[in-house]
LOTIFI-229420 format. One line per 5 residues: number of its first residue (from 1); their letters; for each residue z, x, y of C-alpha. Coordinates in steps of 0.1 Angstrom, whole numbers, always signed. Each point is the difference from the previous one (the first is absolute). Layout:
N
NUM = A = Z/X/Y; ...;
! end
This chain:
220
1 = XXXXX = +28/-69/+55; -18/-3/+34; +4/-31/+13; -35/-15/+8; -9/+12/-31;
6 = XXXXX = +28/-24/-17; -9/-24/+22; -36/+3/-14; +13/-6/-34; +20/-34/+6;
11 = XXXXX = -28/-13/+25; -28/+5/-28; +18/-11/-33; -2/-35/-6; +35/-10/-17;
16 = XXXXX = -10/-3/-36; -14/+38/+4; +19/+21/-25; +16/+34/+12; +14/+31/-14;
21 = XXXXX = +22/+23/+20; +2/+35/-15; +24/+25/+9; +22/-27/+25; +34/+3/-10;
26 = XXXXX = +10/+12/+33; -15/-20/+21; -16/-31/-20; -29/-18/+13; +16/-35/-4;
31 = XXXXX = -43/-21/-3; +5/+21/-35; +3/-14/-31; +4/+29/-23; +18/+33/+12;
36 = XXXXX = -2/+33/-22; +18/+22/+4; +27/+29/-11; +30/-13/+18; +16/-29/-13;
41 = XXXXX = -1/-36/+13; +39/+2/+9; -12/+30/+28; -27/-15/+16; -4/-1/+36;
46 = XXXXX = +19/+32/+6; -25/+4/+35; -1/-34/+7; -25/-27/-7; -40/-3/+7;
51 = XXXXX = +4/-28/+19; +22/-29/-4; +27/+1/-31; +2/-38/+3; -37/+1/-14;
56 = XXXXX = +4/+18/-32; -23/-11/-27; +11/+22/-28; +32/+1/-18; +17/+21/-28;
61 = XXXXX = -20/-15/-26; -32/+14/+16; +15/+36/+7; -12/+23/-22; +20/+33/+0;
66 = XXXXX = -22/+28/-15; -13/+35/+8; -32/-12/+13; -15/+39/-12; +12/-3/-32;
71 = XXXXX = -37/+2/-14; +2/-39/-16; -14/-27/+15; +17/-23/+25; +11/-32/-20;
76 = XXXXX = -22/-18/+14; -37/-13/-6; -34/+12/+11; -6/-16/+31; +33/-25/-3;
81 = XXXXX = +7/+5/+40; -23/-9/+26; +15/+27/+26; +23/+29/-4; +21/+21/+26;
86 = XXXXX = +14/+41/-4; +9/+4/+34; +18/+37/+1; -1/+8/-36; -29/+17/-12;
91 = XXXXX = +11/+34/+18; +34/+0/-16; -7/-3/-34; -11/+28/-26; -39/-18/-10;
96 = XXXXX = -13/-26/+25; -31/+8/-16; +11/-18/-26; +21/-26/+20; -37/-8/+16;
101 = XXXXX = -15/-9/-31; +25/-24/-11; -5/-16/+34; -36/-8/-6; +9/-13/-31;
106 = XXXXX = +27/-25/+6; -15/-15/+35; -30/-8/+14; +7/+14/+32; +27/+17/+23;
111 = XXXXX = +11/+23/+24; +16/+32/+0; +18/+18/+31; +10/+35/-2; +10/+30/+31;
116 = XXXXX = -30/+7/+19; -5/+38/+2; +5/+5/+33; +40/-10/-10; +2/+14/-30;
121 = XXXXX = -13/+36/+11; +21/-3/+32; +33/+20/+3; +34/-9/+7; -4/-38/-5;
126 = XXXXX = +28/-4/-26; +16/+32/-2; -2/+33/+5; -36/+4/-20; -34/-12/-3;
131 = XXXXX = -1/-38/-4; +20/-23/-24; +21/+24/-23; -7/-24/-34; -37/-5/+5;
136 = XXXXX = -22/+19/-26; -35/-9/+11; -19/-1/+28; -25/-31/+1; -34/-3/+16;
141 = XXXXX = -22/-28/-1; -36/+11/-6; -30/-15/-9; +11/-30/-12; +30/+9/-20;
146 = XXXXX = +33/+19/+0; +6/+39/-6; +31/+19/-5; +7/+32/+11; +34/+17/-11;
151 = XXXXX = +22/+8/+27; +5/+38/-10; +29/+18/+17; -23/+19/+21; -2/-28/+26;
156 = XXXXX = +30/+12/+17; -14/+31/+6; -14/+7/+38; -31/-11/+5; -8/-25/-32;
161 = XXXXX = +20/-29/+21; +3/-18/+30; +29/+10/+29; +28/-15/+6; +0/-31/+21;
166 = XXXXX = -36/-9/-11; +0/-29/-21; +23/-19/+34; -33/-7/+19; -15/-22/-33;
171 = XXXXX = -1/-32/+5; +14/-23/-33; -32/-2/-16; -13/+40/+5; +36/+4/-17;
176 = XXXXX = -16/-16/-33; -31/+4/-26; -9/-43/-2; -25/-1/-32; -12/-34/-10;
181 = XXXXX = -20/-7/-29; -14/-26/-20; -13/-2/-40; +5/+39/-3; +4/+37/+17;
186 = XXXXX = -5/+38/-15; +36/+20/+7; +1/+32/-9; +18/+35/+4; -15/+23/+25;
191 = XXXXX = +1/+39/-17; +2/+26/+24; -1/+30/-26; -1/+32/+22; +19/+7/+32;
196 = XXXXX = -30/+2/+23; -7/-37/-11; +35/-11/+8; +10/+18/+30; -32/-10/+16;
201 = XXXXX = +3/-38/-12; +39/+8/+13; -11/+14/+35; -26/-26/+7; +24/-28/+1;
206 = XXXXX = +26/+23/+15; -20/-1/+33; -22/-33/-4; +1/-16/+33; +27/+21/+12;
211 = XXXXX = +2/+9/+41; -13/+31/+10; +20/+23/+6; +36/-12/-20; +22/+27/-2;
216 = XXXXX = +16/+3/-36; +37/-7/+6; +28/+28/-3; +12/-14/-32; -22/-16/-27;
! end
């Protein structure tokens, strides 16, 4: 998570606020109270800690080990947290359409942090491909709300991405989408059903705010 943006959280929940952490096993957010999530308590923390470990609020009584798109509600009740986090989550998992409703039903408000798409179009910055291999959406906030976009293969063809050595010149924050929202938000999938609609919507972002004149590199 970005820092200032944790450092939002703990500054603006007074102590009695309850908070649900969805999707933190590898790196828990220890202000939580709940965490949700596939992995098991046992494995938590496998990329460190949100902060300080000393802090942790939750334990393994209030870890709950589910597939969070497993089309039944969260075990929890309407409204019974008072802010939840999915900090790098909702792009890794099959339906964060549906991951997004359970949110606004179980809290009152949160914050979600996902790739920008200046990153996540850019080649080369895990591997040799377009973005993080074991994403599956692309994520714009619009209007209000979320949209998903699936990250179809195409990407790493030339001229639907960014070059190589792009994404180094973002600053920590231009690396992220930071979407805050209280009481409720639409989310919804984004259908590009022809090819013309795609590899334009593609292209755009490919060269949004790019230099003039970049040279594709040799190998891409």
């Amino acid at each position: 998570m970005l820092a200032r943006s944790a450092q939002e959280i703990l500054r603006s929940l007074p102590d009695e606020a309850l908070v649900l952490d969805v999707g933190g096993a590898a790196r828990p957010f220890p202000r939580a109270d709940w965490i949700l999530d596939l992995a098991p308590y046992e494995a938590r923390g496998q990329l460190g800690w949100q902060g300080e470990r000393a802090a942790e609020r939750f334990d393994a009584t209030r870890w709950v080990r589910r597939d969070i798109c497993d089309r039944e509600p969260w075990p929890f009740d309407d409204d019974q947290f008072d802010f939840a986090i999915c900090s790098h989550t909702l792009e890794d998992i099959r339906d964060p359409v549906w991951a997004c409703a359970e949110l606004r039903r179980v809290a009152r408000a949160g914050y979600v942090e996902t790739p920008s798409l200046r990153e996540e179009l850019t080649y080369g910055i895990q591997g040799p491909w377009v973005g993080w291999g074991h994403h599956h959406w692309l994520v714009l906030a619009e209007g209000g709300g979320l949209e998903f976009v699936f990250k179809h293969h195409v990407v790493n063809r030339r001229g639907s991405h960014r070059p190589a050595g792009t994404a180094d010149a973002l600053s920590e924050p231009e690396k992220v989408t930071a979407f805050w929202w209280e009481s409720s938000f639409p989310a919804r999938e984004r259908f590009l059903l022809t090819a013309p609609e795609l590899d334009g919507f593609l292209n755009r972002l490919a060269h949004e705010n790019l230099p003039r004149r970049r040279r594709w590199p040799r190998r891409w």
